[in-house]
C-alpha positions as CSV (number, residue, x, y, z in Angstrom):
1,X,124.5,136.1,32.4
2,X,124.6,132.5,32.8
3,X,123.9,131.2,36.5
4,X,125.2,127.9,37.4
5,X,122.6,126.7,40.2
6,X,123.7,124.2,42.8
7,X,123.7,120.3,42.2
8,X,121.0,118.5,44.5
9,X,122.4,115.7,46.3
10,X,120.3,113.2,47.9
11,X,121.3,108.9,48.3
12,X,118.6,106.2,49.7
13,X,121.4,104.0,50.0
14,X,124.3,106.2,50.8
15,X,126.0,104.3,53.8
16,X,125.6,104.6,57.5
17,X,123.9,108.2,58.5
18,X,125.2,110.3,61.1
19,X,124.6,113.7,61.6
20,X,127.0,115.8,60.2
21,X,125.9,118.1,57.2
22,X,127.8,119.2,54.4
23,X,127.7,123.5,54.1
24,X,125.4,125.3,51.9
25,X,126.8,125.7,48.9
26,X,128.4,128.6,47.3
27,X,126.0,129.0,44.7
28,X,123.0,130.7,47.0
29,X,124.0,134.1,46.7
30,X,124.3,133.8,42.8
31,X,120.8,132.1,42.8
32,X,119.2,135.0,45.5
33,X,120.1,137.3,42.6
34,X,118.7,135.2,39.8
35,X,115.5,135.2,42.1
36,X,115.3,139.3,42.4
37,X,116.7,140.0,38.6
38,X,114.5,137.6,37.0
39,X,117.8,136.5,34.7
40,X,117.2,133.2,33.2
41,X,119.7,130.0,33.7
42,X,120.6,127.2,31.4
43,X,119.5,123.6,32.7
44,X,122.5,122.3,34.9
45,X,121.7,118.1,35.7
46,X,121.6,117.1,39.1
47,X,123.6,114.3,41.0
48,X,120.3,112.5,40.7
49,X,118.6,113.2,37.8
50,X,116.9,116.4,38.8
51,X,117.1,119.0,36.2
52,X,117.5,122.6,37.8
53,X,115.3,125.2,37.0
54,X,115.6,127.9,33.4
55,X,114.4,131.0,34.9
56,X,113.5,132.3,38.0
57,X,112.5,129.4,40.1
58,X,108.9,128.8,41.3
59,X,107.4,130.0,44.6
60,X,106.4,127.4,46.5
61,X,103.2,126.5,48.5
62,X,103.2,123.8,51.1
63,X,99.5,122.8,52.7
64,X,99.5,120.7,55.2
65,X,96.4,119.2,57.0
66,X,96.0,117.3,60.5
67,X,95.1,113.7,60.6
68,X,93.8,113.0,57.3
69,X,94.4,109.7,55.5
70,X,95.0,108.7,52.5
71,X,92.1,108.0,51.4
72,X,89.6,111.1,52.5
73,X,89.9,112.5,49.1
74,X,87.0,112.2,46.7
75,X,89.5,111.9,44.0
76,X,90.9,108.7,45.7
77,X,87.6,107.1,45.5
78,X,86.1,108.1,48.6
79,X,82.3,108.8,47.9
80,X,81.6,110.0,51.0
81,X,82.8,113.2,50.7
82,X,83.2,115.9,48.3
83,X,86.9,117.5,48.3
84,X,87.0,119.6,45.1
85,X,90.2,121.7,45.7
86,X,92.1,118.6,46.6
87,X,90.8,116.7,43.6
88,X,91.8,119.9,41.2
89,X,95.3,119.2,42.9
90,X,95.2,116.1,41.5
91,X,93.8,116.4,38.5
92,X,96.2,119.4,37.7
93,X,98.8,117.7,39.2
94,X,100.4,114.2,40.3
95,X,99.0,111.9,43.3
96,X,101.6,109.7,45.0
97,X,99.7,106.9,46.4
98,X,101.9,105.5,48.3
99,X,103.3,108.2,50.8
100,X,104.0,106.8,54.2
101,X,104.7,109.2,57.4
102,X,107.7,108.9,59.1
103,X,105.8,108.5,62.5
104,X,101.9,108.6,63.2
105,X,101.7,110.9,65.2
106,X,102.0,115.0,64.7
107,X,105.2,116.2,66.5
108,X,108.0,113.6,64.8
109,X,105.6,113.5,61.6
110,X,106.2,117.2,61.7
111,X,110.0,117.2,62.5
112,X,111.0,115.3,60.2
113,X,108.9,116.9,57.6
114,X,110.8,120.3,58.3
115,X,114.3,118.4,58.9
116,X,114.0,115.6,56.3
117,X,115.3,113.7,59.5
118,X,113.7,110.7,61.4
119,X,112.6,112.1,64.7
120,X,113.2,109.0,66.4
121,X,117.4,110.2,65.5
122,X,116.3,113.7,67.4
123,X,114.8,111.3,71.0
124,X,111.3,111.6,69.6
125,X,109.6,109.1,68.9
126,X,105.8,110.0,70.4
127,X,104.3,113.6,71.6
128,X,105.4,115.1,74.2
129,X,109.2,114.3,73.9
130,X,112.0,117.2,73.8
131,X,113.7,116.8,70.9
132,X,117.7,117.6,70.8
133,X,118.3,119.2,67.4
134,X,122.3,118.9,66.3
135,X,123.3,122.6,64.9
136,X,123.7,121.2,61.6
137,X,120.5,119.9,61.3
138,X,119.1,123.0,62.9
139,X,120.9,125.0,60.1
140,X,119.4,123.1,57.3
141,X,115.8,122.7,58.2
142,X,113.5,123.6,55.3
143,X,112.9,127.0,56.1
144,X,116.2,128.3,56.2
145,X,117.3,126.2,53.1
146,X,114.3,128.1,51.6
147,X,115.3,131.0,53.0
148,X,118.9,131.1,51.8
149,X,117.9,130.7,48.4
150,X,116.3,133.9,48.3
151,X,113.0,133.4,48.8
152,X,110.2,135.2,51.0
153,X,108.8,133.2,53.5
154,X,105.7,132.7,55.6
155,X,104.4,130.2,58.0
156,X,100.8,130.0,59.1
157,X,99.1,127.8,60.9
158,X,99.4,124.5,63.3
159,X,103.4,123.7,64.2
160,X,103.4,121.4,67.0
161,X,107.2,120.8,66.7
162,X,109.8,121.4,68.9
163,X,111.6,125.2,70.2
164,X,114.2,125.2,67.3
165,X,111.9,124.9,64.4
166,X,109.1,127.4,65.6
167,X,108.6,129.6,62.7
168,X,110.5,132.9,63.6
169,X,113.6,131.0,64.5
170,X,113.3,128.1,61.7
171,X,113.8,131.0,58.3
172,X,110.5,132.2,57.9
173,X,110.1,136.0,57.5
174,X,106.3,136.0,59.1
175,X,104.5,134.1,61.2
176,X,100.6,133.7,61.8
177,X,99.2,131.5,64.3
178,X,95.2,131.1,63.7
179,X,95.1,127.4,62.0
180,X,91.3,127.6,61.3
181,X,88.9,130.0,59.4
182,X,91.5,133.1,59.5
183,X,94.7,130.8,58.0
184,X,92.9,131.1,54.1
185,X,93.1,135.3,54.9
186,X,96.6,135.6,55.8
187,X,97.8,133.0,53.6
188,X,96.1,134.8,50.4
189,X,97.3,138.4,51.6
190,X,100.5,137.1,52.0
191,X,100.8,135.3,48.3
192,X,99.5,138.6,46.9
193,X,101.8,141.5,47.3
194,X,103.5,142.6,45.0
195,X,107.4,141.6,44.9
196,X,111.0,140.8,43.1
197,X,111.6,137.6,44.4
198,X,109.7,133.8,44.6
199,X,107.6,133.3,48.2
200,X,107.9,130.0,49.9
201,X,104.6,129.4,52.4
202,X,103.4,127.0,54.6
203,X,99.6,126.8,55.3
204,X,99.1,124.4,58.3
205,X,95.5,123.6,59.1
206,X,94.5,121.4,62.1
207,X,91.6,119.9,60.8
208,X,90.1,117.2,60.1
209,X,91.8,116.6,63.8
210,X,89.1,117.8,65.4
211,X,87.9,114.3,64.8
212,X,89.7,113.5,68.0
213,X,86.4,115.3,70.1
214,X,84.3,113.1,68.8
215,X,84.0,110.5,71.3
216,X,83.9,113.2,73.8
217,X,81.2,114.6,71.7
218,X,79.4,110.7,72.5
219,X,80.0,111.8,76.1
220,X,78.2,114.7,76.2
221,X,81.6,116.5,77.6
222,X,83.1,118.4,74.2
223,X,85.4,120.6,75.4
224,X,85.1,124.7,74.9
225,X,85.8,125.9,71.7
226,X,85.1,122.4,70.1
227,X,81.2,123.2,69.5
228,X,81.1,122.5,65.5
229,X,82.4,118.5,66.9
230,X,79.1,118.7,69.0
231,X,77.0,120.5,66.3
232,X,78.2,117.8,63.9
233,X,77.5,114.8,65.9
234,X,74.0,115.9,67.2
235,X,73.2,116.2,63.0
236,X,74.6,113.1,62.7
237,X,72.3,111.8,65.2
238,X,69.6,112.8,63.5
239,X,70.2,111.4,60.0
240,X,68.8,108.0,59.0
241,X,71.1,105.1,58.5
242,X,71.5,105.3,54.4
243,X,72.8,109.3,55.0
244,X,75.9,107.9,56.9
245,X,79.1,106.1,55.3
246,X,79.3,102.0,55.8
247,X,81.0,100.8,58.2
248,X,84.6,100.0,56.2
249,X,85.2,96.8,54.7
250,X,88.1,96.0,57.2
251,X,86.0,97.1,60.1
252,X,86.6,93.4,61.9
253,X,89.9,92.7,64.3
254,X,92.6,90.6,62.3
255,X,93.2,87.6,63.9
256,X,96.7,87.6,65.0
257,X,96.3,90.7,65.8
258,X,99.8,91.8,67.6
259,X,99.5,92.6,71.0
260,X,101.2,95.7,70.9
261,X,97.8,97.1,69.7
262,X,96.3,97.1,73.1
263,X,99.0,97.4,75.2
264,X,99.6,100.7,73.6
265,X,96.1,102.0,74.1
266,X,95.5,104.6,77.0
267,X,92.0,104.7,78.6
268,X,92.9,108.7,79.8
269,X,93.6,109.7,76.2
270,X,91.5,112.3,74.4
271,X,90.4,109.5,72.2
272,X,90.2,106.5,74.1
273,X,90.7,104.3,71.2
274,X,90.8,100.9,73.2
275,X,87.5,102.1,74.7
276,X,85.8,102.8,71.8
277,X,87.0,99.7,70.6
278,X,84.8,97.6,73.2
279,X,81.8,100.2,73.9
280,X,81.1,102.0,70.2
281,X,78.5,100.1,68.6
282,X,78.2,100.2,64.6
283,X,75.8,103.2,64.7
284,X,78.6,104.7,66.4
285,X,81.4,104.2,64.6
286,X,79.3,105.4,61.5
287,X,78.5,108.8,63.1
288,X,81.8,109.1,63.8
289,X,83.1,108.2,60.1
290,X,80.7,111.0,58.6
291,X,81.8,113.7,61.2
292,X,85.7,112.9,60.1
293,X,84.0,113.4,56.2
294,X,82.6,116.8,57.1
295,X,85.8,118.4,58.9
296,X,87.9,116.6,56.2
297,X,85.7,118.5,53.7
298,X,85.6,121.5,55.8
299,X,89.4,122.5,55.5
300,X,89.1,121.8,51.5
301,X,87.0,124.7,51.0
302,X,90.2,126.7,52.7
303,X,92.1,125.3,50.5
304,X,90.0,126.2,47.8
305,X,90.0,129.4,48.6
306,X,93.7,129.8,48.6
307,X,93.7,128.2,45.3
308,X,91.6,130.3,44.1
309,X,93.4,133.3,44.8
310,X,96.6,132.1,43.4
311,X,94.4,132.0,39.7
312,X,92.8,135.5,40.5
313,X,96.8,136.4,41.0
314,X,98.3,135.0,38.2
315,X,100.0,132.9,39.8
316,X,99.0,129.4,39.4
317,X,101.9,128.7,36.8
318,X,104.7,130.3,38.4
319,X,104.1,128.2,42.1
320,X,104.2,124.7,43.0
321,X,102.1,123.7,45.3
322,X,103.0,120.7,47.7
323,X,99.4,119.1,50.0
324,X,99.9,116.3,52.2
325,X,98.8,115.8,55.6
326,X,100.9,115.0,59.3
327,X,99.5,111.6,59.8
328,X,95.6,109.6,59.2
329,X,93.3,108.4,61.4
330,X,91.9,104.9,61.9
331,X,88.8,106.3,60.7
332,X,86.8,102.9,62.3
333,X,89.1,100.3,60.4
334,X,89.8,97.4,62.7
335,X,87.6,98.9,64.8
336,X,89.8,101.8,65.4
337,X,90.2,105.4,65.9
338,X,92.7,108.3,66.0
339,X,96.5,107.9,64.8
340,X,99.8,106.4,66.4
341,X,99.0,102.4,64.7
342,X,101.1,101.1,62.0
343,X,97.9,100.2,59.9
344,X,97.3,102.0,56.3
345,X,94.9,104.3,57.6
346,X,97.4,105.8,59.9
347,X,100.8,106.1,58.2
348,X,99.8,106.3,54.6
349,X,98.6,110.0,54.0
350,X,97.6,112.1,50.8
351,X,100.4,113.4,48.9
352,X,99.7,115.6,45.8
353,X,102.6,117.7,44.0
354,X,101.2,120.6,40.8
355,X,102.9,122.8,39.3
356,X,101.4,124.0,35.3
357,X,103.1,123.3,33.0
358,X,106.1,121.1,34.5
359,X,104.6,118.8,36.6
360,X,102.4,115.8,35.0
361,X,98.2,116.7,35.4
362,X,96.2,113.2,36.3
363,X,99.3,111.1,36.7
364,X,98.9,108.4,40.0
365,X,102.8,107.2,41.3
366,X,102.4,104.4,42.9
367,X,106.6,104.4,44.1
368,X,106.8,104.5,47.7
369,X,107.6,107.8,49.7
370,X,108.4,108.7,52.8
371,X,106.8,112.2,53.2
372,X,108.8,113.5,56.4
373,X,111.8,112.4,54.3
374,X,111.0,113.3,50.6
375,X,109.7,116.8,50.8
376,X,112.7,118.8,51.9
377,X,115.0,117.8,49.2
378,X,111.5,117.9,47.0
379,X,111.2,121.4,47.2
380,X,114.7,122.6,47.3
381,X,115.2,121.1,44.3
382,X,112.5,123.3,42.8
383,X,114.5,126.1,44.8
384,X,117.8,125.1,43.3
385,X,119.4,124.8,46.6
386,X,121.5,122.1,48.0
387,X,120.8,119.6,51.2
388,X,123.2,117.9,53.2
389,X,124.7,114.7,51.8
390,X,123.7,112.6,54.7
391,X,119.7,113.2,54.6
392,X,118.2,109.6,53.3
393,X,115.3,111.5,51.6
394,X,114.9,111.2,47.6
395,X,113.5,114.9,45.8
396,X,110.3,113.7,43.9
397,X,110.9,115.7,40.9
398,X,111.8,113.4,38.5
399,X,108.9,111.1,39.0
400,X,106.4,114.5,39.3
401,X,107.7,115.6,36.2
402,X,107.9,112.0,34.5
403,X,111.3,111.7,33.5
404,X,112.7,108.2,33.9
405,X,113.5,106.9,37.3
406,X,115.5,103.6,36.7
407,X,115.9,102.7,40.5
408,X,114.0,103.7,43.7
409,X,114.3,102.4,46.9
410,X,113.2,99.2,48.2
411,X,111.0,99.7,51.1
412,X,110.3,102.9,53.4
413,X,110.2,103.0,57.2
414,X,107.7,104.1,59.6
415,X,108.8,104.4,63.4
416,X,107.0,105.4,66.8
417,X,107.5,104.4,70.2
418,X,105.8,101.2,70.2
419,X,108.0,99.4,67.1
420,X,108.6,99.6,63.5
421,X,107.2,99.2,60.0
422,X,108.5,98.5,57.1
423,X,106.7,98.5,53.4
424,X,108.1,97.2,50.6
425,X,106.1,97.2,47.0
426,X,104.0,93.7,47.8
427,X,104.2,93.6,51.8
428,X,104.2,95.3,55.4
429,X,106.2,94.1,57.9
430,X,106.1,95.4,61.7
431,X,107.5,94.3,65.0
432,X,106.7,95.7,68.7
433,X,108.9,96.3,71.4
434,X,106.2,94.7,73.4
435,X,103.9,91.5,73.8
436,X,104.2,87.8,73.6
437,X,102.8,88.4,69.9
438,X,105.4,90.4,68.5
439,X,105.4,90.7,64.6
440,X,103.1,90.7,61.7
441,X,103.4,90.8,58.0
442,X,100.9,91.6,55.3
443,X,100.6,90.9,51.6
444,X,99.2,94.9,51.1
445,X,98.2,93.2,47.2
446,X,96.4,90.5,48.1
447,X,94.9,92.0,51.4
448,X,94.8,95.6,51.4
449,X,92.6,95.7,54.6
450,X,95.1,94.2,56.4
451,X,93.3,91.4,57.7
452,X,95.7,88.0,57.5
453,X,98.8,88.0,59.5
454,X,101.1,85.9,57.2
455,X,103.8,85.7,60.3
456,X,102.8,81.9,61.1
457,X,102.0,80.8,57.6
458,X,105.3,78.6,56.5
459,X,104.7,79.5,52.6
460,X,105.8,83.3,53.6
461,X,108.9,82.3,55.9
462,X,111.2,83.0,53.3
463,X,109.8,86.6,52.8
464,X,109.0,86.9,56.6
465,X,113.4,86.6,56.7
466,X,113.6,89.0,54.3
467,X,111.7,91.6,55.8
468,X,113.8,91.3,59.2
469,X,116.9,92.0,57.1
470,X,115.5,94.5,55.7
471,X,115.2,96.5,59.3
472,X,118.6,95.3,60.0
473,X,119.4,97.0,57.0
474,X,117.4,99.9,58.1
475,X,118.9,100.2,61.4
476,X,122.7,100.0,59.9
477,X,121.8,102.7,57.5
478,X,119.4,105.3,59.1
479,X,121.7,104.7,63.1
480,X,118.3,103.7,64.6
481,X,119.9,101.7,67.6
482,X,116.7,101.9,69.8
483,X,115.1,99.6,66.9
484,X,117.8,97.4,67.5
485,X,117.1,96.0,70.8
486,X,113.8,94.6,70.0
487,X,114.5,94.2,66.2
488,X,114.0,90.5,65.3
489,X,117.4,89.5,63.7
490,X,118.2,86.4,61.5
491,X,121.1,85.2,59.7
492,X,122.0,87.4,56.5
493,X,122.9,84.5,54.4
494,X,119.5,82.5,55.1
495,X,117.2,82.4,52.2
């Protein structure tokens, strides 16, 4: 019997957004009996390239860690910590290097991931914020497009979201809520049984965000139930200088610096970043960079262990498995720490797609993604289900699988409550709602530290103008009308 599966539509540049979604498609019900028969399907060709699946499709494992950056991957060059399972991921797999959040911090980070919406569209643009969540966006968040494809589904772990997407109500089947040492257990048991039909799960951890204790670990006041924070900064005490990382190379404040970066920093906060900024001395900010290594390194071995149960399964060519993280962490850069900042260490995060046999093994992408946008229509492609027309996200399959991609977007957006990035492929542009300093802008090839603000330099003017229209184009295209009042607008037809 030959299945026709649905076409995946997704457009970058497909107009002005609103929030109306197109239905699911017919096709669901033929493809939740492909998934329990096992009947094979010819190759159908998506709307953008994608190529739907030939058999059953695969199940699908998303991990997801908490406030990890790019970067704290051994197989990204770090060599300060050792993170096997995520460098098998990406030597089994592909690693996008250029995957940008859509907002720094975990609750919009994590709604958009499960909407493939920008938060900030939803009234949430920092923690803390009730989110309202339209029907139809409700009705296509990634569990219940999952879902309706015929998948099981699980969901275990850290959500940190908002009422409509807690697990039980967002198409998942089961929900655990330990995010530590008993996630690996469930997860594993629930991979394993025996059944008809492809799983889709989520493995949430929350580290390495116990890195936020730290400073309270300098204190002397971790909270309760934070003791391995204290029991790895009283090690670190004790270890001579060579056993803890350098200090980073971009460890100095820019110049230029906009002011935003202060104004924005909360003395009451768990991490006092500002604080830290004017009391940690360099000792101190290494102590703290080798505690973030050993949680970071800490929630690998779970992974691992889930990983290795999918090989003691069988199952490591029939899933695709998905790893990224909510948001970074300063790590000490620009003197820095926790999330929430528009610099590389916050908003660019690990993103690693494998899947035997169909995916690329060893391949680095350096095309820019935005993960809160990308990874819904990501994996229902693999599913073979359709998303709603007006999502701006792009599925990754094409470039995982390395088929040709003859265009991709220009530049992706980061947003929170205190402005706006933008990255294209050479530069970083970002403007605050507040301060007398308002905007800077960063050649990310020349200076990947971020350490020159280019905003004054007359030689960049030209590409200073064509970064604001850029977020004017942004704004017009993604409805983001609160970045319009403190957007930075120039003539369109200035060079």
């Amino acid at each position: 019997m030959l299945v026709i599966l649905p076409r995946f539509r997704s457009s970058w540049l497909a107009g002005v957004v609103t929030l109306v979604c197109l239905p699911a498609v017919s096709a669901t019900p033929q493809l939740s009996s492909l998934a329990q028969s096992g009947q094979s399907a010819q190759p159908v060709q998506g709307s953008d390239g994608d190529v739907a699946v030939t058999n059953r499709p695969p199940n699908i494992l998303l991990i997801i860690t908490d406030q990890q950056h790019a970067d704290m991957m051994s197989c990204a060059g770090n060599m300060h910590l050792k993170t096997p399972a995520m460098d098998r991921l990406a030597t089994e797999g592909i690693r996008f290097a250029n995957a940008y959040v859509t907002n720094p911090v975990c609750v919009p980070s994590r709604i958009s991931m499960a909407t493939g919406v920008m938060a900030g569209r939803l009234g949430v643009l920092n923690n803390g914020v009730r989110a309202h969540v339209p029907s139809e966006v409700n009705q296509n968040s990634l569990g219940k497009l999952i879902k309706s494809a015929g998948y099981d589904t699980f969901y275990g772990g850290k959500v940190h979201m908002c009422p409509e997407l807690n697990p039980l109500d967002a198409g998942y089947d089961e929900y655990f809520r330990d995010q530590r040492e008993a996630l690996p257990v469930a997860c594993i048991e629930f991979l394993s049984r025996k059944r008809d039909r492809p799983f889709f799960a989520v493995a949430s951890f929350i580290n390495p965000h116990d890195i936020c204790f730290a400073y309270s670990a300098y204190k002397g006041k971790s909270p309760r139930g934070k003791s391995s924070v204290e029991d790895l900064y009283q090690q670190a005490l004790n270890l001579p200088p060579e056993q803890l990382p350098p200090l980073p190379d971009n460890f100095r404040i820019p110049e230029l610096e906009p002011d935003a970066i202060d104004l924005y920093s909360k003395a009451t906060a768990v991490t006092p970043a500002g604080t830290m900024r004017k009391v940690y001395d360099e000792r101190q900010w290494r102590i703290y960079r080798w505690i973030y290594c050993r949680l970071t390194e800490r929630v690998d071995q779970h992974i691992g262990q889930i990983l290795d149960a999918l090989k003691r399964a069988g199952l490591e060519e029939e899933t695709l498995i998905v790893f990224t993280s909510d948001h970074g962490d300063m790590d000490a850069c620009h003197r820095l720490a926790s999330k929430g900042r528009f610099y590389e260490q916050s908003v660019r995060v690990p993103l690693l797609m494998r899947y035997k046999g169909t995916i690329i093994p060893g391949k680095v992408a350096e095309h820019l993604v935005s993960s809160g946008l990308d990874i819904l229509p990501t994996l229902c492609s693999y599913a073979g289900v359709d998303v709603p027309g007006s999502l701006l996200g792009k599925s990754l399959r094409s470039i995982a699988e390395g088929r040709l991609v003859e265009t991709w977007r220009e530049y992706v957006v980061t947003e929170n409550h205190t402005g706006r990035m933008l990255r294209s492929k050479q530069f970083k542009y970002c403007v605050y709602r507040d301060g007398e300093f308002r905007e800077s802008l960063v050649d990310m090839q020349k200076d990947p530290g971020e350490m020159q603000n280019l905003v004054a330099v007359p030689e960049y003017r030209n590409v200073l103008n064509r970064h604001q229209r850029y977020l004017q184009q942004w704004i017009a295209l993604s409805g983001d009308a609160d970045a319009g009042l403190f957007a930075v607008h120039v003539d369109s037809t200035r060079d």
